[in-house]
C-alpha positions in Angstrom: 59.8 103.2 139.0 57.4 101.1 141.0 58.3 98.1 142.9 57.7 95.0 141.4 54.7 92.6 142.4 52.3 90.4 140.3 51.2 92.6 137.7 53.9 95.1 137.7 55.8 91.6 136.6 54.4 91.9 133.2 55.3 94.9 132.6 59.4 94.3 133.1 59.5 90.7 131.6 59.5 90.9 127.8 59.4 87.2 126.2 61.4 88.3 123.6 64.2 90.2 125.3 66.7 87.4 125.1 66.4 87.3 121.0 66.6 91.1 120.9 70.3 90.7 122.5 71.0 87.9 120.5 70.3 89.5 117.6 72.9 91.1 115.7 73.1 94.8 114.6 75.2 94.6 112.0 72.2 93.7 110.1 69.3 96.7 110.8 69.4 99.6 109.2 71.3 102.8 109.9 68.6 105.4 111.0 69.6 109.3 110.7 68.0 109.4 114.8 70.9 109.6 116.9 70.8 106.7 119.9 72.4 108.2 123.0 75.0 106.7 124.0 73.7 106.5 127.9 69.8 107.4 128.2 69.0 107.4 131.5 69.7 111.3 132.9 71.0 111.2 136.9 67.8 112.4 137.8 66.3 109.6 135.4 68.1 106.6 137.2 67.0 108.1 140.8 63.0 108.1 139.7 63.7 104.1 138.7 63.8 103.8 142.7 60.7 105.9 142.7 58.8 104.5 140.1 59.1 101.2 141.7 58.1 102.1 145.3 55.1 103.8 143.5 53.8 100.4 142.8 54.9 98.7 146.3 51.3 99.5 148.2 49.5 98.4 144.9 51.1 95.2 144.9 51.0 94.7 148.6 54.8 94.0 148.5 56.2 93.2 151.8 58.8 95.7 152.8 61.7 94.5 154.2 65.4 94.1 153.2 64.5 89.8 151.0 62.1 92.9 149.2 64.4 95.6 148.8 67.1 93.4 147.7 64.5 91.7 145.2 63.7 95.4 144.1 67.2 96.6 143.3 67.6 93.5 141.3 64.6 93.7 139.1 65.3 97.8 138.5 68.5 96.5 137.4 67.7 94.0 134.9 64.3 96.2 133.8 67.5 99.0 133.1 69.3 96.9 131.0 66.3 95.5 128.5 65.5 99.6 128.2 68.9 99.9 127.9 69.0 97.4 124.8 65.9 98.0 123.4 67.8 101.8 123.1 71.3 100.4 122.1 69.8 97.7 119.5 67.3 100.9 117.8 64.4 99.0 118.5 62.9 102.1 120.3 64.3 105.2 118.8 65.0 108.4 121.0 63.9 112.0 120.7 64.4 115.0 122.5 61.1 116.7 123.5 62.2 119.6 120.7 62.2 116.3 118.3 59.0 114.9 119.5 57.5 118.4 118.9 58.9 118.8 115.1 57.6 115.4 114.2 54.4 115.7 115.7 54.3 119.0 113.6 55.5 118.0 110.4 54.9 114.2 109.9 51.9 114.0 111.8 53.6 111.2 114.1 50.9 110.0 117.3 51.4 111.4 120.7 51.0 108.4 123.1 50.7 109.6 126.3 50.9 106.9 129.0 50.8 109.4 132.3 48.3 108.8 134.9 45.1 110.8 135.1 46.7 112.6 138.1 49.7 114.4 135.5 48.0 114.0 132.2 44.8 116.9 134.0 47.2 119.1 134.6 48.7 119.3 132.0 49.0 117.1 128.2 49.8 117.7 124.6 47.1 118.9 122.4 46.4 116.4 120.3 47.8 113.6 121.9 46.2 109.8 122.6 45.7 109.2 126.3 45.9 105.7 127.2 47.7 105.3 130.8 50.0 102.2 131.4 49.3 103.2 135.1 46.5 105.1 136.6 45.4 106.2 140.4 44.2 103.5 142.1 40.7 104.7 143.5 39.1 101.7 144.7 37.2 102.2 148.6 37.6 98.6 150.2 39.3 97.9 153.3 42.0 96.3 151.2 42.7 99.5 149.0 42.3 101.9 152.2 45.5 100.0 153.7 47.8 100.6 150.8 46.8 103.9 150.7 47.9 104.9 154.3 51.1 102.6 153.3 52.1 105.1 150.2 51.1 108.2 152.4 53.0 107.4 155.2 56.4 106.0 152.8 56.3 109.5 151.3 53.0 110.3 149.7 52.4 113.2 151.7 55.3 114.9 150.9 55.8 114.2 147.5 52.0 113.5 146.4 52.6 110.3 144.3 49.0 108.8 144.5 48.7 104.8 144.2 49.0 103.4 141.1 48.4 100.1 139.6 48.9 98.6 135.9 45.8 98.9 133.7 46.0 94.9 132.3 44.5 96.4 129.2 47.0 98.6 128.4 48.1 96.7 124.8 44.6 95.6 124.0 43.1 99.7 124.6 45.7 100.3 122.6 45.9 97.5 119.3 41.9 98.9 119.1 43.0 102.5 118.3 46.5 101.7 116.7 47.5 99.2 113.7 51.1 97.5 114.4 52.7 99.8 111.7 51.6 103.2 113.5 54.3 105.6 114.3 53.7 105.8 117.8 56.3 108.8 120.0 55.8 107.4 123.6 56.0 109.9 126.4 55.6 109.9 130.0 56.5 112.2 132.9 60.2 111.6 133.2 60.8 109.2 130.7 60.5 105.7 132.7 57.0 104.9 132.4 56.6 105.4 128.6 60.1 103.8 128.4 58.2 100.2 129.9 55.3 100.6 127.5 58.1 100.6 124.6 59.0 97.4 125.8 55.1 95.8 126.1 54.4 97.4 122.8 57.4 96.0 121.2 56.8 92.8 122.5 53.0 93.0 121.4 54.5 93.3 117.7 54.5 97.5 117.2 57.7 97.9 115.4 57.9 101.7 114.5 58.3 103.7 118.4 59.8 106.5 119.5 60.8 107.6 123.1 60.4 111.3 124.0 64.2 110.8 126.6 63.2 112.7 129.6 59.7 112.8 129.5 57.7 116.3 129.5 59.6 117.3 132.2 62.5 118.3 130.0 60.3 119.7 127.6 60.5 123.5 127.2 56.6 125.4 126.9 57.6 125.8 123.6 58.4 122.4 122.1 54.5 121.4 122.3 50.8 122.8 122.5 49.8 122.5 126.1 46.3 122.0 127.3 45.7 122.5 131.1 46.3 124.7 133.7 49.6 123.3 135.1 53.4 123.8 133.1 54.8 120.2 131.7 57.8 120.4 134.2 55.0 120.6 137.1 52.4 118.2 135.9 54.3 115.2 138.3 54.9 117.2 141.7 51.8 117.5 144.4 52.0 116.9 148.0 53.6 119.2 150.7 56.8 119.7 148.8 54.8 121.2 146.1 52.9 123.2 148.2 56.1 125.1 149.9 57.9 125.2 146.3 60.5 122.9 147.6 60.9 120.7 144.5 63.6 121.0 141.8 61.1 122.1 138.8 60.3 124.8 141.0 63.6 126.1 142.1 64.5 126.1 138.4 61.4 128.3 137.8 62.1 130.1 140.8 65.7 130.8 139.3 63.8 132.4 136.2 60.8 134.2 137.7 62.6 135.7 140.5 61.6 136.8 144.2 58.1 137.5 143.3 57.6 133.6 142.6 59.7 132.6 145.7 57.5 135.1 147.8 54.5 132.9 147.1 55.8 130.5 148.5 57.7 132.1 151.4 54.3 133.6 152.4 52.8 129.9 151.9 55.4 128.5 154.8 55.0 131.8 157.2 51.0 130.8 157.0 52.0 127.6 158.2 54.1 128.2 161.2 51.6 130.5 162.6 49.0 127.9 162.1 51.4 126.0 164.1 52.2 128.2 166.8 48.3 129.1 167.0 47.5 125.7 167.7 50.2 125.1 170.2 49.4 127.8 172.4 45.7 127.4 171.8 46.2 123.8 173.0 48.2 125.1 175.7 45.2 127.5 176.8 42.2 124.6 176.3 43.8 122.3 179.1 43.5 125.1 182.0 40.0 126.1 180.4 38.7 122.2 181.1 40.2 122.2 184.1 38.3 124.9 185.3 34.8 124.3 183.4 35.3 120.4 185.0 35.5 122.1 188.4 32.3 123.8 188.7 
């Protein structure tokens, strides 16, 4: 997840987080949805770093090790709250199979909460689109700044855009949604839409559902898709995308076979030739103005 700065504050401090771990279980009801005993995946605990960082150029956090330090402290206490919120079945989980047979059959909301970037290439027919975090597309000198900062910290190779927290996320919502709506909450990977459980909790919405793993760990099958894009590869971009070097595309690759991994093969060939055009065409220009600048 993103690193934490003014706004991004909001969205890890609930108000009531202390009374939810005071409050005893004993008392809630049993509910036949089974809570996991540990919901955050290996894969799932390595995006928290990522989902944070996301946000560092938005907030203009300063890097540095009083920052990183500050980070790893926040993604730890922003874990446990999720964690509790989980344990406590304030937020109950699905698998995406779940999600997909109680959209079907009980007419349950889709809330999808994935920036624009992910959610046009591919969503959930039928879902609500309200994004707790969308690209940051401002043009100011300001934005242009933390826009080289995230290319250069990784957003070239991984194509995570800027993203900053839409401030209107709970009142967009409460104008679409009573407080008693069964709202299933889905993200990407899970970590976003697990952070607007905790602001929608806190706003008052009592009945919410967490898709664990986000559409990532969804199979084609578990959900109508819209868009020209597969779930698992709605979140990648960036060169690592472009040479198939990402882990939803090896697992395709696994499936599809060499005639997928040839696309891609052909894809890096293009690119060292490029390379090796350029260098020896940069090689030949120096003599060429040499000799043009001496007649």
């Amino acid at each position: 997840m993103e690193v934490v700065g003014h706004h991004f504050a909001g969205i890890i401090t609930n108000p009531s987080s202390d009374s939810l771990r005071r409050r005893s279980s004993k008392s809630r009801t049993r509910v036949h949805l089974v809570c996991r005993r540990n919901p955050f995946s290996s894969s799932s605990r390595r995006s928290i770093r990522t989902y944070y960082q996301n946000a560092r150029p938005v907030m203009g956090a300063v890097v540095g090790e009083e920052e990183e330090t500050k980070q790893a402290k926040e993604m730890a206490a922003a874990r446990k709250r999720w964690e509790a919120l989980i344990r406590e079945q304030q937020v109950k989980v699905l698998t995406p199979k779940e999600a997909g047979y109680a959209i079907q059959l009980s007419y349950k909301t889709l809330l999808d909460v994935r920036p624009s970037v992910e959610y046009n290439k591919a969503r959930v027919k039928g879902s609500t689109w309200i994004p707790i975090f969308d690209v940051y597309d401002k043009f100011d000198m300001g934005s242009l700044s933390r826009k080289i900062t995230n290319f250069v910290m990784g957003g070239w190779w991984s194509g995570s855009p800027t993203l900053v927290y839409d401030k209107n996320f709970i009142s967009k919502l409460e104008e679409k949604f009573s407080k008693d709506s069964d709202l299933i909450v889905v993200c990407q990977k899970g970590l976003r839409s697990l952070a607007a459980c905790e602001q929608l909790y806190s706003a008052g919405y009592k009945n919410l559902f967490w898709v664990q793993g986000g559409l990532e760990a969804a199979e084609e099958e578990d959900f109508q898709r819209e868009g020209p894009q597969p779930f698992k590869l709605a979140g990648i971009g960036g060169a690592s995308a472009f040479l198939g070097w990402t882990d939803q595309q090896r697992a395709i690759a696994a499936k599809e076979g060499w005639g997928y991994r040839l696309i891609f093969t052909g894809r890096l060939l293009a690119l060292v030739l490029i390379g090796d055009a350029l260098f020896f065409g940069a090689q030949r220009l120096g003599p060429f103005l040499e000799h043009l600048r001496s007649h």
